[in-house]
C-alpha positions as CSV (number, residue, x, y, z in Angstrom):
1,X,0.0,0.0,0.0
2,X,1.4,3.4,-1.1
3,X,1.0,5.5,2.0
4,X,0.6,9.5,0.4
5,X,1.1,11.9,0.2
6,X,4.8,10.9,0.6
7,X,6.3,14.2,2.3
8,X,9.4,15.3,3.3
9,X,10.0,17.4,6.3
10,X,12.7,19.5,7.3
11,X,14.4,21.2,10.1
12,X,13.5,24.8,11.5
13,X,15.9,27.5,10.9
14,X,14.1,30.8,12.4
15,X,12.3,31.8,15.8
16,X,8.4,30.7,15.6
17,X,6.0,32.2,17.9
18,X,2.8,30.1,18.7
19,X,0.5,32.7,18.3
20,X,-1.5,31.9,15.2
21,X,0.3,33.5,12.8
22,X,2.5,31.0,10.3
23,X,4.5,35.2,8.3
24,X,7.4,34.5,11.0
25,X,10.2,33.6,9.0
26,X,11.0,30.2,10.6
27,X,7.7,29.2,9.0
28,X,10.0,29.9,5.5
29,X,11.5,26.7,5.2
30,X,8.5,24.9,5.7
31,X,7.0,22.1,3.7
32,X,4.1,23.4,2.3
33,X,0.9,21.3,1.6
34,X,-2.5,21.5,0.1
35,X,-4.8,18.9,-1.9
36,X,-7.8,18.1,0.4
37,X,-10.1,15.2,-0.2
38,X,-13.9,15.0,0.3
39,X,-13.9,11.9,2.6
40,X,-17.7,11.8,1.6
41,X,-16.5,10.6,-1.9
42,X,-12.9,10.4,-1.6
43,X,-12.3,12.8,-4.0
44,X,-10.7,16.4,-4.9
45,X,-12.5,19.3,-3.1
46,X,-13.3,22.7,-3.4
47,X,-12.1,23.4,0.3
48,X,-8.6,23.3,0.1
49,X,-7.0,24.4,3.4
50,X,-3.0,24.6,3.4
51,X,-0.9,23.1,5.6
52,X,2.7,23.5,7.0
53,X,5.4,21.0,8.8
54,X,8.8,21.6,10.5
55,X,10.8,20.1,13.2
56,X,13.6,20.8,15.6
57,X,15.4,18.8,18.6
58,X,12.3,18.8,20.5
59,X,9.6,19.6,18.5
60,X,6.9,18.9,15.6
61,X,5.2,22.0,14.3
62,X,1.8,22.2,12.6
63,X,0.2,25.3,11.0
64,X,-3.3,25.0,9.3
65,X,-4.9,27.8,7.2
66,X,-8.5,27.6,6.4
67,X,-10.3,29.8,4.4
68,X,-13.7,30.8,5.5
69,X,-16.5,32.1,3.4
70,X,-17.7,35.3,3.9
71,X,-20.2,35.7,6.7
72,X,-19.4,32.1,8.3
73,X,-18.9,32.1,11.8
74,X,-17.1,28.9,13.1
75,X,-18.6,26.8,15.1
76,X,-16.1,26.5,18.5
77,X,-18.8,25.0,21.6
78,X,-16.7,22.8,23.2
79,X,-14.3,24.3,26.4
80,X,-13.0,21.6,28.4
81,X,-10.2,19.1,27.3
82,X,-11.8,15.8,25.8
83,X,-15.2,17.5,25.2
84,X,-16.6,16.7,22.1
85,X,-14.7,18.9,19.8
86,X,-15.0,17.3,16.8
87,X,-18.4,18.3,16.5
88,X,-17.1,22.4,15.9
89,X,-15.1,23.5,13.0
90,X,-11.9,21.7,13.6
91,X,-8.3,20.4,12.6
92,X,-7.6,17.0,13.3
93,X,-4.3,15.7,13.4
94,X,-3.2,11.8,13.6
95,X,0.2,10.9,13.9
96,X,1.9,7.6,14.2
97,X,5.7,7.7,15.1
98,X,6.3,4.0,15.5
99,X,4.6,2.7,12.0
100,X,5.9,-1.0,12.8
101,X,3.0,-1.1,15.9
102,X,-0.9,-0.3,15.5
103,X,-0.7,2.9,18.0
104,X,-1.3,6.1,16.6
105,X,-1.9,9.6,18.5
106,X,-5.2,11.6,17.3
107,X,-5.2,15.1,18.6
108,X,-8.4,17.6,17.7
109,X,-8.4,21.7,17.8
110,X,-10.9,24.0,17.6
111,X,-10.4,27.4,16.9
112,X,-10.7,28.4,20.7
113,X,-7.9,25.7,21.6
114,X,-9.6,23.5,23.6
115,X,-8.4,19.8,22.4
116,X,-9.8,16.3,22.4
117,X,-7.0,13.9,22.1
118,X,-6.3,9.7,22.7
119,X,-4.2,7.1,22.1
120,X,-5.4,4.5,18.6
121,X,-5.0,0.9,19.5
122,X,-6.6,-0.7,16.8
123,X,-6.2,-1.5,13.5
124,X,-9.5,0.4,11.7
125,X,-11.7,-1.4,14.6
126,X,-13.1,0.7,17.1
127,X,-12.1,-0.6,20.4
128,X,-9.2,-0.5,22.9
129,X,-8.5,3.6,22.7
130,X,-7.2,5.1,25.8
131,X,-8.7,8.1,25.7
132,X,-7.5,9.2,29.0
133,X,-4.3,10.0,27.6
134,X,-3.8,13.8,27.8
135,X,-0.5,15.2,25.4
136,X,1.7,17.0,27.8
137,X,3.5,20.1,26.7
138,X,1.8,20.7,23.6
139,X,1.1,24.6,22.6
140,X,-1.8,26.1,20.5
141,X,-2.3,29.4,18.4
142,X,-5.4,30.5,17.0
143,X,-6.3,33.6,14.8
144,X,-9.1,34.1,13.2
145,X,-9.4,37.0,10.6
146,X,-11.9,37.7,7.7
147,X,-11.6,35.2,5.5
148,X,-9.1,32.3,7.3
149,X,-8.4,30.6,9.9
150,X,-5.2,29.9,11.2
151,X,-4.4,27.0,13.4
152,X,-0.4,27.0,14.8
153,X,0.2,23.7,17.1
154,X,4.1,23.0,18.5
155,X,3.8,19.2,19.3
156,X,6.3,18.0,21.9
157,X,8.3,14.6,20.9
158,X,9.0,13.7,24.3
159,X,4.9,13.8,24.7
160,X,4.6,11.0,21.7
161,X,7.5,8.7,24.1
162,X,9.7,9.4,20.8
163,X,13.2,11.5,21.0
164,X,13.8,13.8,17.6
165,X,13.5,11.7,14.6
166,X,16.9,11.2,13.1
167,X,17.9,11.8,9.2
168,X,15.7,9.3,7.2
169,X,12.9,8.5,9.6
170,X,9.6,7.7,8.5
171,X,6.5,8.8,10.5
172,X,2.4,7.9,9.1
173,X,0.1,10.7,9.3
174,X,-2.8,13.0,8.5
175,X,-3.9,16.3,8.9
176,X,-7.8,16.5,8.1
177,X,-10.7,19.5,8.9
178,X,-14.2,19.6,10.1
179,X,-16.4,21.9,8.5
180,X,-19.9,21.2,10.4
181,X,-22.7,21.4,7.6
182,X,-20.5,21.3,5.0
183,X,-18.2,18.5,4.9
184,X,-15.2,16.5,6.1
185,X,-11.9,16.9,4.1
186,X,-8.5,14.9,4.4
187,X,-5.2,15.9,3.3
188,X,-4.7,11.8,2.6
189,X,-6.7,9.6,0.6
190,X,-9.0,8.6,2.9
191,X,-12.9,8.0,2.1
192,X,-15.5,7.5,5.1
193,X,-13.2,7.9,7.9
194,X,-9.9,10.6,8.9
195,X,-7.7,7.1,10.1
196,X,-7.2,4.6,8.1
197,X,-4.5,3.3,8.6
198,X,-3.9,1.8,5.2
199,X,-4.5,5.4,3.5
200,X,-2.5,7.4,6.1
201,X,0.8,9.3,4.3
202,X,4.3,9.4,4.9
203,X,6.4,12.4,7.0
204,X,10.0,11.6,6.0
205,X,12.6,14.2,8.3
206,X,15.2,15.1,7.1
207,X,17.8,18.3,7.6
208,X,19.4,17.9,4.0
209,X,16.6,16.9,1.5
210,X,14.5,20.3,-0.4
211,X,11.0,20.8,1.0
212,X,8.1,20.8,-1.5
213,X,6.2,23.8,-1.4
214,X,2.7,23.5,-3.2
215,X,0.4,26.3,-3.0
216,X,-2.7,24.9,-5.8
217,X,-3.8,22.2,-7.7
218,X,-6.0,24.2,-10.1
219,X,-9.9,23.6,-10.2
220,X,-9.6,19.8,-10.8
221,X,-14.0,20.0,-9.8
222,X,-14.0,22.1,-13.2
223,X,-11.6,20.5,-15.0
224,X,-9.0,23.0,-14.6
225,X,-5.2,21.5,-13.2
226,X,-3.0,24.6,-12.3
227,X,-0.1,23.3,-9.9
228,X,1.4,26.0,-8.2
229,X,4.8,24.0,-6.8
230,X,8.2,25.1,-5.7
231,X,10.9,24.0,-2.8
232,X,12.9,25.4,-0.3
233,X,16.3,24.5,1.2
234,X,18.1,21.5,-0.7
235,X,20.5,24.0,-2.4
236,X,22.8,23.4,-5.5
237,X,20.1,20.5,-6.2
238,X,18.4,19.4,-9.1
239,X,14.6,19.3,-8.2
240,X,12.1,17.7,-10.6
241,X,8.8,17.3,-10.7
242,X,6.8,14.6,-12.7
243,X,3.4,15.1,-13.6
244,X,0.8,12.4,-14.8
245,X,-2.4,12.2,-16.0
246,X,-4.6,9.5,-15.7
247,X,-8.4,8.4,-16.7
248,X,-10.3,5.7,-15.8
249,X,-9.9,2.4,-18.9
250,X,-13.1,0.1,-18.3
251,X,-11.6,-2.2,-20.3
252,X,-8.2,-2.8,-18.5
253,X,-9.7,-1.9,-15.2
254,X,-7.1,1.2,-14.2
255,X,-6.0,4.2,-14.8
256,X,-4.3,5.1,-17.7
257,X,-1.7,8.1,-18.2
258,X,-3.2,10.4,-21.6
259,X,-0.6,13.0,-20.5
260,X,2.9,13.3,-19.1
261,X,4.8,16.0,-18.7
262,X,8.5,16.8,-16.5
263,X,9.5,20.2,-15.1
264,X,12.1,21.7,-13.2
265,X,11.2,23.3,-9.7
266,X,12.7,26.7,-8.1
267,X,12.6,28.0,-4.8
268,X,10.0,30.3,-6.4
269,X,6.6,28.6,-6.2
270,X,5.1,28.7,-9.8
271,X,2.9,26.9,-12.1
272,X,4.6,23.6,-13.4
273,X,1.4,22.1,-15.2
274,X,-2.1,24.1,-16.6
275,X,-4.6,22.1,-18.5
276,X,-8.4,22.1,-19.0
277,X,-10.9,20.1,-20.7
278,X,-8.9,19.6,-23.7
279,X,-6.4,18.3,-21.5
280,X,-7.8,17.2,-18.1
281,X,-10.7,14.2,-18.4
282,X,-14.3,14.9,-16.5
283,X,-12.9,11.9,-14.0
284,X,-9.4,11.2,-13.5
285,X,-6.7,11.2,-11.2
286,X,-3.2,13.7,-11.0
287,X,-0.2,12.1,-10.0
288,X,2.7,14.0,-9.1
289,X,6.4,13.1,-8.6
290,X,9.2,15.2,-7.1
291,X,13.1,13.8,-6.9
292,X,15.8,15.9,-5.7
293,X,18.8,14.8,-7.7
294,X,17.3,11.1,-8.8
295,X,15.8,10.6,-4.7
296,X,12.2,11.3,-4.1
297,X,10.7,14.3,-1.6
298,X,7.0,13.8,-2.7
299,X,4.6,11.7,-4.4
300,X,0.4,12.3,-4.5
301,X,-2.4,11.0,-6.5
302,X,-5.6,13.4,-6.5
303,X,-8.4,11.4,-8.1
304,X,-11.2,14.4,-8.8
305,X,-13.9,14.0,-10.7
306,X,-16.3,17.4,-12.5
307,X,-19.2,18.4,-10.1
308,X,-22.6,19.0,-11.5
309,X,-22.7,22.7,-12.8
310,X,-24.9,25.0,-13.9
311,X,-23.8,28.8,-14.9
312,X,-25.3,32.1,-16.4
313,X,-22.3,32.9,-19.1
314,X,-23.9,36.2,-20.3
315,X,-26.6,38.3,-20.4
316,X,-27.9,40.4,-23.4
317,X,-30.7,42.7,-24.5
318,X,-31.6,42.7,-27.9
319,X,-33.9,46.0,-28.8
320,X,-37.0,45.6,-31.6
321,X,-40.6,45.9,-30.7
322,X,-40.7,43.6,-27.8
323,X,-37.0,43.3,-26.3
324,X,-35.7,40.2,-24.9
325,X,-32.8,38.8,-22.7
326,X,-30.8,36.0,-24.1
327,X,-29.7,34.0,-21.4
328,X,-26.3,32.5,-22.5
329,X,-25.4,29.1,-20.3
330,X,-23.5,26.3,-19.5
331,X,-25.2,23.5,-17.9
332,X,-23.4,19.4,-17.8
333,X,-26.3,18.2,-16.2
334,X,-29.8,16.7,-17.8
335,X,-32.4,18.3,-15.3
336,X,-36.1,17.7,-16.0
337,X,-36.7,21.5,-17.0
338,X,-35.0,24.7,-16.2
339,X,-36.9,27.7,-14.4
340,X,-35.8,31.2,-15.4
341,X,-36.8,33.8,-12.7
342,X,-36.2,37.7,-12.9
343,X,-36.3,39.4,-9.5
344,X,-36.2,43.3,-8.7
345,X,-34.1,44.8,-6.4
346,X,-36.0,44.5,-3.4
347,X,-36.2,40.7,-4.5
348,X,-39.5,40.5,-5.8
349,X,-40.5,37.9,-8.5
350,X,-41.7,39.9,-11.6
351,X,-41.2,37.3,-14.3
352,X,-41.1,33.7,-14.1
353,X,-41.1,31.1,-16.8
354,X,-40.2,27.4,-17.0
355,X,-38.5,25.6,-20.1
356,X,-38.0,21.4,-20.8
357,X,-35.7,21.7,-23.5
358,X,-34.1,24.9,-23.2
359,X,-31.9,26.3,-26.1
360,X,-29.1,28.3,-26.0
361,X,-29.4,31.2,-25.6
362,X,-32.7,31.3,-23.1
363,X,-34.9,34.1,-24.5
364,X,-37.0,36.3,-22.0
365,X,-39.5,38.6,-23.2
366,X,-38.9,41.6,-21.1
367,X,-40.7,44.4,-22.8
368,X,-42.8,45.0,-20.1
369,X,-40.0,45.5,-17.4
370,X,-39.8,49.1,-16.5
371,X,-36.0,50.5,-16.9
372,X,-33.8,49.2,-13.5
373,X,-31.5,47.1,-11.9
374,X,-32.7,43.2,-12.3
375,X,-31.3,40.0,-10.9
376,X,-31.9,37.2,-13.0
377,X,-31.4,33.2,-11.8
378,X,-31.7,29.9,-13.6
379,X,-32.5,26.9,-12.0
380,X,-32.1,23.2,-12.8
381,X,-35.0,21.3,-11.8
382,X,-35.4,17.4,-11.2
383,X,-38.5,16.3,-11.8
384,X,-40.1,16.0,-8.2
385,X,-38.8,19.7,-7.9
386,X,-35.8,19.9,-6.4
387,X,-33.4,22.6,-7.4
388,X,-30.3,20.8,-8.2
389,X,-28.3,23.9,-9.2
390,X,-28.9,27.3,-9.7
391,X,-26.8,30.7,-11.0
392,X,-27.8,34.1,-10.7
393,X,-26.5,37.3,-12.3
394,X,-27.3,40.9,-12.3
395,X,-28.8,42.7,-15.4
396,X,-29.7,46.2,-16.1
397,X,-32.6,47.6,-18.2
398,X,-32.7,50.6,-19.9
399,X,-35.5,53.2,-21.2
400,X,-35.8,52.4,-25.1
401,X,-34.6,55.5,-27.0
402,X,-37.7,58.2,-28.2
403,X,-38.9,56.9,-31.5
């Protein structure tokens, strides 16, 4: 079983603060990580949190950014240690120094630091946790701004009955989120569950090897790959990165490779591979490969797969004796009819209309709209009713010129 992502980490070389805030420049040298997994369908998500490892004599170090949409509050109830924390909006963090035994460590963090945390004994059966253990020494930052939150956790080895990983040691792991109402997402491969033991990935330290430093994977969910990847540290090395990718062959039964391409990596973070749907399948998988002079520092595969979509592409007024808006879309999904709906700006419905086989462009008659600002939204309807997507754009009418 390939355990990935495959990750090298390496040694800290600045001051770090445990306050929440991952711009202190001993978070430079960092290995940084993104490529979050629905667990729901074990596949490529939206949310894509970002995540960064470093270690010194004594310490692991864990930073988490999530981005928050706009208005969301977090959800952060539980206060007292082993409450039931995984419940809020959380970071979940397994680790598992001693990969030859079943034990693992799981620790949880919500954003107001209050941690659930217990000792795995099993081997993806529930049963025979201690979760009386309590980690000893560990430190937590939160900060929550805007549109992220920020998650900084300095994780004692001494606490984890290891002494600092020498050069070469392999550790299993996963760093996963909690988004309550929305979803559960997993930096490894997991589906149904954060620990499986099987799917967990691989921390490699090491004080001489480049870090991998990936800041995107592109829209995969729209069929967009942009892989934003650099390193740090490893100087006077040769770092390459080997990208494949793959679609699904009924026939054989795997995955096949329709494109392959190699690229050189800098210290400067930058895209190595863009593609779209001429390029990038509907479903698939990404695989990426990166060696440091011939000896490998990382290795994922991302299987993603197109969501449903539905969008408004543009809007236009053609003039005559009765205008009408032509309602340009995009749609990859076979609803039972589409609803078009016009609304003013205090949100009133003032024309409605339903089509079954809609064409391209949508046409409105609007010549009884008086001259305003207009929000118009398209549906996709199932055919017991349910919406199962929707776009909406803004439109503006305009008095027709004196004749």
């Amino acid at each position: 079983t390939e355990h990935l992502p495959y990750v090298v980490v390496g040694r800290r070389k600045g001051e770090i603060h445990i306050d929440g805030s991952l711009k202190e420049k001993g978070w430079g040298n960092s290995v940084l990580l993104t490529g979050f997994m629905n667990i729901r369908r074990g596949l490529y998500s939206r949310f894509q949190p970002s995540v960064y490892l470093l270690y010194d004599e004594k310490f692991l170090y864990i930073g988490v950014e999530s981005p928050l949409e706009e208005g969301k509050e977090l959800v952060s109830n539980a206060e007292n240690r082993d409450s039931p924390v995984w419940r809020d909006d959380c970071v979940e963090i397994y680790l598992d120094p001693t990969p030859q035994t079943i034990d693992a460590y799981q620790i949880v963090i919500n954003s107001k630091g209050t941690i659930f945390d217990e000792i795995l004994n099993r081997n993806n059966e529930k049963g025979n946790d201690d979760v009386t253990w309590n980690i000893e020494g560990i430190e937590v930052g939160n900060r929550v701004e805007e549109n992220r939150w920020t998650l900084e956790v300095k994780i004692p080895f001494s606490s984890l009955g290891v002494k600092s990983p020498e050069e070469g040691r392999e550790w299993l792991f996963n760093v996963c989120r909690t988004v309550p109402g929305w979803g559960n997402f997993s930096l490894c491969n997991v589906k149904g569950a954060y620990y499986q033991r099987e799917h967990l990935g691989t921390l490699l330290f090491s004080s001489n090897l480049p870090q991998v430093r990936i800041s995107s994977w592109g829209e995969l969910y729209n069929q967009k790959a942009d892989l934003l990847f650099g390193y740090r540290g490893g100087e006077n090395r040769k770092v390459e990165a080997i990208v494949e990718v793959k679609k699904w062959d009924h026939m054989s039964g795997r995955f096949v490779v329709i494109r392959s391409s190699k690229v050189s990596l800098t210290q400067k973070v930058k895209t190595i591979f863009m593609g779209g749907k001429e390029v990038i399948p509907t479903t698939g998988r990404i695989e990426v490969t990166v060696k440091s002079d011939g000896e490998k520092i990382y290795q994922q595969w991302l299987p993603y797969e197109k969501i449903a979509s539905l969008e408004i592409t543009r809007l236009m007024i053609t003039g005559g004796r009765r205008e009408k808006l032509n309602i340009f879309f995009q749609q990859n999904i076979k609803p039972f009819k589409n609803r078009i709906t016009i609304m003013d700006k205090e949100g009133t419905t003032v024309i409605s209309s339903e089509v079954k086989i809609p064409r391209n462009p949508l046409l409105l008659d609007i010549s009884e709209l008086t001259p305003g600002e207009y929000k118009v939204r398209l549906e996709a309807i199932d055919g017991e009713g349910k919406i199962l997507q929707s776009d909406q754009k803004e439109c503006t009418v305009f008095s027709s010129p004196p004749t």
